[in-house]
C-alpha positions as CSV (number, residue, x, y, z in Angstrom):
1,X,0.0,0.0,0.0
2,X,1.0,3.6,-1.2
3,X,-0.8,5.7,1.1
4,X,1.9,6.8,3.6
5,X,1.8,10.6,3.7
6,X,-1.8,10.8,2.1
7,X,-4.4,13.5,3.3
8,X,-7.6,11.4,4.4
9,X,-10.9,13.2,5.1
10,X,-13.2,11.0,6.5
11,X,-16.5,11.9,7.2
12,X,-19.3,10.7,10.1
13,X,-15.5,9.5,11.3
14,X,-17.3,9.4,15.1
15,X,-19.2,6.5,13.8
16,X,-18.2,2.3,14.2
17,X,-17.8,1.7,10.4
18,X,-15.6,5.0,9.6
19,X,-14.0,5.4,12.8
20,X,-12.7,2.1,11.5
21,X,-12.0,3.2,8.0
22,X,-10.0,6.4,10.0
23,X,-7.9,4.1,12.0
24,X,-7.1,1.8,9.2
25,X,-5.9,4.8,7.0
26,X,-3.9,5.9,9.8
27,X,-2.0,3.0,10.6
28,X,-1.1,2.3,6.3
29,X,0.7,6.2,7.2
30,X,-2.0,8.7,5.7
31,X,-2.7,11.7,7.9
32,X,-6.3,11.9,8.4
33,X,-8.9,14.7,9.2
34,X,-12.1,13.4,10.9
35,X,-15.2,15.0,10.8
36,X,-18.4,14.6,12.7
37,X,-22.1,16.0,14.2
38,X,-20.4,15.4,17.7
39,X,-17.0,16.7,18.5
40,X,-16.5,14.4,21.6
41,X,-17.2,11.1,19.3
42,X,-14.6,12.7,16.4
43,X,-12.3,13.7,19.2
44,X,-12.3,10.0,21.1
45,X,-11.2,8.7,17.6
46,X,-8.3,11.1,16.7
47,X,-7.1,10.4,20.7
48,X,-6.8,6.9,20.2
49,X,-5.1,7.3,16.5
50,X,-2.1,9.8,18.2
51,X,-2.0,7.1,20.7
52,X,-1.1,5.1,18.0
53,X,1.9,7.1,16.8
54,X,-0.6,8.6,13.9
55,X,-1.8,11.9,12.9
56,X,-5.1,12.9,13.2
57,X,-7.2,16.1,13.8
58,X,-10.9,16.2,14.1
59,X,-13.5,19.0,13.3
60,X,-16.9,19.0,14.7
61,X,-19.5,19.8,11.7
62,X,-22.3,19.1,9.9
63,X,-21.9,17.8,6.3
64,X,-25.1,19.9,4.8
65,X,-23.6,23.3,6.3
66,X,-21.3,24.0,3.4
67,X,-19.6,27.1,4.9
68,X,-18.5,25.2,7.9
69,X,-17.3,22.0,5.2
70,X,-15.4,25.5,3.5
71,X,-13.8,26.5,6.6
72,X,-12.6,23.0,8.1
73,X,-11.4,22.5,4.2
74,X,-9.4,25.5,4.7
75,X,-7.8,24.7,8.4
76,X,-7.0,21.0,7.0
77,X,-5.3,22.2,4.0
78,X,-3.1,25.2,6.6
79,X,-2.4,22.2,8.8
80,X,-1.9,19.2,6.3
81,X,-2.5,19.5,3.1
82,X,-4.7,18.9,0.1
83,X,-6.8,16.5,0.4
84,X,-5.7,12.9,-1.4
85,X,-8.9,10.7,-0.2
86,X,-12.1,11.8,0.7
87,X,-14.6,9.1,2.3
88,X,-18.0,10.1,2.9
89,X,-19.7,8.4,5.4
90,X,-21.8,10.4,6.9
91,X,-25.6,9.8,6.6
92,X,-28.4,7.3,8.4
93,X,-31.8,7.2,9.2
94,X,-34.0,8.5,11.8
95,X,-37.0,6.9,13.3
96,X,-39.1,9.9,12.3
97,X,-39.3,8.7,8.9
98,X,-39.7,4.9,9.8
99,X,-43.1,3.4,9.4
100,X,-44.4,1.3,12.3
101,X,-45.2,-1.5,9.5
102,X,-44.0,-3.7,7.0
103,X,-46.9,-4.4,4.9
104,X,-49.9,-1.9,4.1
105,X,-53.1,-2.6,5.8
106,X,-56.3,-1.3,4.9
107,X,-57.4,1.5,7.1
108,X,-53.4,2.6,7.5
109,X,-54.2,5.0,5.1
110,X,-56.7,6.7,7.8
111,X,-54.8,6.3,11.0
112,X,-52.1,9.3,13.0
113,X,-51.5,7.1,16.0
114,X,-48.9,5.2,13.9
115,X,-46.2,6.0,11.3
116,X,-47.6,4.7,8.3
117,X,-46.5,5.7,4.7
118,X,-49.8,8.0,4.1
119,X,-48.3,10.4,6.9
120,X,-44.8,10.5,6.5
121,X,-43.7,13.8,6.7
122,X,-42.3,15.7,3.9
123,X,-39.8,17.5,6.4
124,X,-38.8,14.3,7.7
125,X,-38.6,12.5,4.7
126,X,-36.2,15.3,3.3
127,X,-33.8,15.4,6.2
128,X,-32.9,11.8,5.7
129,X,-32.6,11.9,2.1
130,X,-30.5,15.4,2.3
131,X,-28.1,13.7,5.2
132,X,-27.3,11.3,2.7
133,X,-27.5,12.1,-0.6
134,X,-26.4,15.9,-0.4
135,X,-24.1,15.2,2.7
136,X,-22.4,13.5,-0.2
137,X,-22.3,16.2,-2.9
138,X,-21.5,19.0,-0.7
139,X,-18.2,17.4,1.0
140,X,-17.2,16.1,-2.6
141,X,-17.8,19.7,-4.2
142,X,-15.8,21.3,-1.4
143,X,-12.9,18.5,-1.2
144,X,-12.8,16.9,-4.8
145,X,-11.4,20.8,-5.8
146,X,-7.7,19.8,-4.0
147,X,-7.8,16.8,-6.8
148,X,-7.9,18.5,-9.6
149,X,-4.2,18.6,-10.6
150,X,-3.2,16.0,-8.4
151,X,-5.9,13.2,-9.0
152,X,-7.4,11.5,-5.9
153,X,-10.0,8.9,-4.4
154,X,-13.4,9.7,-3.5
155,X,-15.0,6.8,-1.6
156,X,-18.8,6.6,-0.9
157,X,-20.7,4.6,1.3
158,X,-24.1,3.3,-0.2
159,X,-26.2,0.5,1.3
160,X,-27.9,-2.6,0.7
161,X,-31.0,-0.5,0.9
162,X,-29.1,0.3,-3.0
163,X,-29.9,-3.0,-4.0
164,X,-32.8,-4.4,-2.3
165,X,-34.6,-1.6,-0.5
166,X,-35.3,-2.7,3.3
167,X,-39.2,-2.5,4.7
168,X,-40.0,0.7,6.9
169,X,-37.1,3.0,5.3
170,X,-38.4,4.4,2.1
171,X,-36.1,7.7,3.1
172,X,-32.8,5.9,3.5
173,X,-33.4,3.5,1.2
174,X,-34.1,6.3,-2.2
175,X,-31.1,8.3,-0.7
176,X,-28.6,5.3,-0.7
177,X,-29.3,4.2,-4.0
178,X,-29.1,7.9,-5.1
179,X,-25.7,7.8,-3.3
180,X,-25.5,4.8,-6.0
181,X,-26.0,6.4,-8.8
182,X,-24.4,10.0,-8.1
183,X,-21.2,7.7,-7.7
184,X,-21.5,6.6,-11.2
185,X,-22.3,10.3,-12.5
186,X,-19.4,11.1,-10.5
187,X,-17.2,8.8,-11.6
188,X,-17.9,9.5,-15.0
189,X,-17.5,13.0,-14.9
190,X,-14.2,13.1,-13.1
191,X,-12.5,10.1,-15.0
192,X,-10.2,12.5,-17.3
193,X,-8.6,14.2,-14.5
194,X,-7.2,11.7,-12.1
195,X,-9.9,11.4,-9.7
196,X,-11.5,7.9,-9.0
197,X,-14.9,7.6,-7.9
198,X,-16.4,4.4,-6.0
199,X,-18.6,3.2,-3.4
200,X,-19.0,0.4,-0.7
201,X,-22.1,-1.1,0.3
202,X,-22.3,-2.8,3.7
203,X,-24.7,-5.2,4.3
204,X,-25.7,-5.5,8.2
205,X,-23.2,-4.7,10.6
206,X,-23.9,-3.4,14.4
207,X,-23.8,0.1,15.1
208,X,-25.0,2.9,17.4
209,X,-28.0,4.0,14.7
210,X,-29.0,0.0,14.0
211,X,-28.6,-1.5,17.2
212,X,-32.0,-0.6,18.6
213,X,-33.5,-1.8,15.4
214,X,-31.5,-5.6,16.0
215,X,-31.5,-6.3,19.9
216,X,-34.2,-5.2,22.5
217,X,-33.3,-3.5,25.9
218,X,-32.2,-7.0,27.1
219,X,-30.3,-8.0,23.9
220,X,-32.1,-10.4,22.6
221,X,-32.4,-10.0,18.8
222,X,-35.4,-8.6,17.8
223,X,-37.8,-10.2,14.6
224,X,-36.0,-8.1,12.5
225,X,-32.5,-9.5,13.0
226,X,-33.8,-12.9,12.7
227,X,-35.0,-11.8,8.8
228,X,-31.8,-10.5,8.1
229,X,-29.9,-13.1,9.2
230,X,-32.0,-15.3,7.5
231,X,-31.4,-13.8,4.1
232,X,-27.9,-13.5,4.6
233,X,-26.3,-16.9,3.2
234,X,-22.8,-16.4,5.7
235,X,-25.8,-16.4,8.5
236,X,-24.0,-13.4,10.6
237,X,-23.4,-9.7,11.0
238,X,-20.7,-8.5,9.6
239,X,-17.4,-7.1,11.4
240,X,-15.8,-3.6,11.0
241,X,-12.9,-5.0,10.1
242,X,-14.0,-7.0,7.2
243,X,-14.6,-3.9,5.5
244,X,-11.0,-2.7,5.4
245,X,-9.7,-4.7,2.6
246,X,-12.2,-3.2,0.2
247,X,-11.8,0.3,1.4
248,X,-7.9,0.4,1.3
249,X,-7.9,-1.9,-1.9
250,X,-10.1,1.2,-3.6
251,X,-7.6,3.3,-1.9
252,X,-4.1,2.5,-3.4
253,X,-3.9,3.6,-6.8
254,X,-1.8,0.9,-8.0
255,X,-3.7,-2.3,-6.3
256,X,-6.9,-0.2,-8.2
257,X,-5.9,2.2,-10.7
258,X,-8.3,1.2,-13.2
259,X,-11.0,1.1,-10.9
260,X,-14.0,4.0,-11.0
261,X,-17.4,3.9,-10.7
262,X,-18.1,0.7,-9.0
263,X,-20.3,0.1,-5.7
264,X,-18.7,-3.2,-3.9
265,X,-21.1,-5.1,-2.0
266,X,-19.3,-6.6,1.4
267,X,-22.4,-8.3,2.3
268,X,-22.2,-12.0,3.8
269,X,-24.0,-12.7,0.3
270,X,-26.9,-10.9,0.9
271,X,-27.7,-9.3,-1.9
272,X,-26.9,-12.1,-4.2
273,X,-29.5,-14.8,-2.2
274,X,-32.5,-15.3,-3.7
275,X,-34.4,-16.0,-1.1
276,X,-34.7,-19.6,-2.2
C-alpha cells in the first residue's frame, strides 16, 4: 500500500464503520482529518489514533452546512495539506421517517396514531434523504477541488438499501441508492482528471443508529435480525474490520488504478441470495 503521507478526510469519522475506515488509513501512514455531528465522538477517535503514533485532527461539523465543510477545508489544508482521499460516510436514518409496518393494511391510510407511509412527513422525509445524498455532494464539491491537478479517491458509502430496498425506510433506502447512482455520474465525470470515484455497500453490521433496530433492551435480537440473518447466506453480522480490505484496496492507486465507478457489496452474500 501507497498511502503513507496521504491526506484522508473521513466523514461521520465518530461512527463504528468509519472510525474504523480512520484508523485503518492511519495505521497504512496517511494523515487523516475526521469529521463529525459530535466533536466528543470525532475527538475519542483522533485520541486513540495519536496514541497510536498517527496523525489525526478532528473538526466537529455538519456535512449539509457548506460554509462550515469550506472553513474546516481551509484549516485542514493550513495544517496538512490537500486533500488525497475523501470518504463520505456520513448519513443514516431517523426513526421519524420509519413506518411502524412492514406491509400496508387497509385502514393505514386513515390512522395518525402510527407512522404509516400516508403520513410520512415531507420534512422528515427530506432530512434523511439530504443527510445522505447531499451530505455527499456537498463534501465532494468542497474537497474533490484539492484533486484536480493531483488526482485522488473519493469513496462513498451506499447500502444494501441500494440493492434491495429494506421495509419501513423508504427515506434511506431512495437516498442510498441515489448515493449509487451519483457515484457513477461522478465517476464519469471526473475520470479525465485523475480522480476515481467508487462506493462500498455494507450489508448489516452493528452500530449505534441499527442497534435498537436488531436487539431489545435485554439484547435479545429482535424479529427483524432474525430476517436478516435469514437472508444473509454467511448467517452473521458483519465485522468492521471486514470492511478494510475493500476500502484500502479502492484506496491504493496501484492495487486499483483502473478502478472507478463501482459500488462493492461486502455483504455475507446478501444481496446475491435469492431468497430460495
Amino acid at each position: 500500500m501507497k498511502l503513507k503521507d496521504k491526506i484522508a478526510v473521513i466523514t461521520g469519522a465518530g461512527g463504528v464503520l468509519c472510525s474504523a475506515f480512520a484508523k485503518a488509513l492511519a495505521s497504512e501512514g496517511c494523515k487523516v482529518a475526521l469529521i463529525g455531528l459530535h466533536e466528543d465522538n470525532v475527538k475519542t477517535v483522533a485520541s486513540e489514533i495519536e496514541a497510536e503514533g498517527g496523525c489525526a485532527l478532528y473538526y466537529e461539523c455538519n456535512v449539509l452546512d457548506k460554509q462550515r465543510l469550506e472553513e474546516v477545508h481551509k484549516d485542514i489544508v493550513s495544517k496538512l495539506g490537500k486533500c488525497d482521499i475523501l470518504i463520505n460516510g456520513a448519513g443514516g436514518n431517523n426513526p421519524r421517517c420509519t413506518t411502524a409496518k412492514e406491509y400496508f393494511e387497509k385502514g393505514d391510510e386513515a390512522r395518525e396514531d402510527i407512522k404509516t407511509f400516508f403520513n410520512l412527513d415531507k420534512e422528515d422525509f427530506g432530512f434523511v434523504f439530504d443527510l445522505n445524498l447531499v451530505g455527499t455532494l456537498l463534501p465532494t464539491q468542497v474537497f474533490a477541488k484539492d484533486m484536480i491537478d493531483n488526482g485522488g479517491n473519493i469513496i462513498n458509502v451506499s447500502s444494501m438499501n441500494a440493492f434491495k430496498p429494506l421495509t419501513k425506510i423508504p427515506a434511506y433506502s431512495s437516498a442510498k441508492a441515489a448515493v449509487s447512482n451519483l457515484t457513477q455520474w461522478l465517476a464519469v465525470h471526473f475520470a479525465t482528471s485523475g480522480i476515481r470515484v467508487n462506493a462500498i455497500a455494507p450489508g448489516f453490521f452493528v452500530t449505534k443508529q441499527n442497534k435498537d433496530m436488531l436487539y431489545d433492551k435485554d439484547g435479545n435480537p429482535t424479529p427483524r435480525t432474525e430476517k436478516i440473518l435469514n437472508a444473509t447466506p454467511m448467517r452473521r453480522f458483519g465485522k468492521p474490520e471486514e470492511l478494510l480490505g475493500t476500502l484500502l484496496w479502492l484506496c491504493d492507486d496501484n492495487a486499483s488504478g483502473f478502478v472507478t465507478g463501482i459500488v462493492v457489496a461486502v455483504d455475507g452474500g446478501f444481496s446475491a441470495y435469492s431468497g430460495v
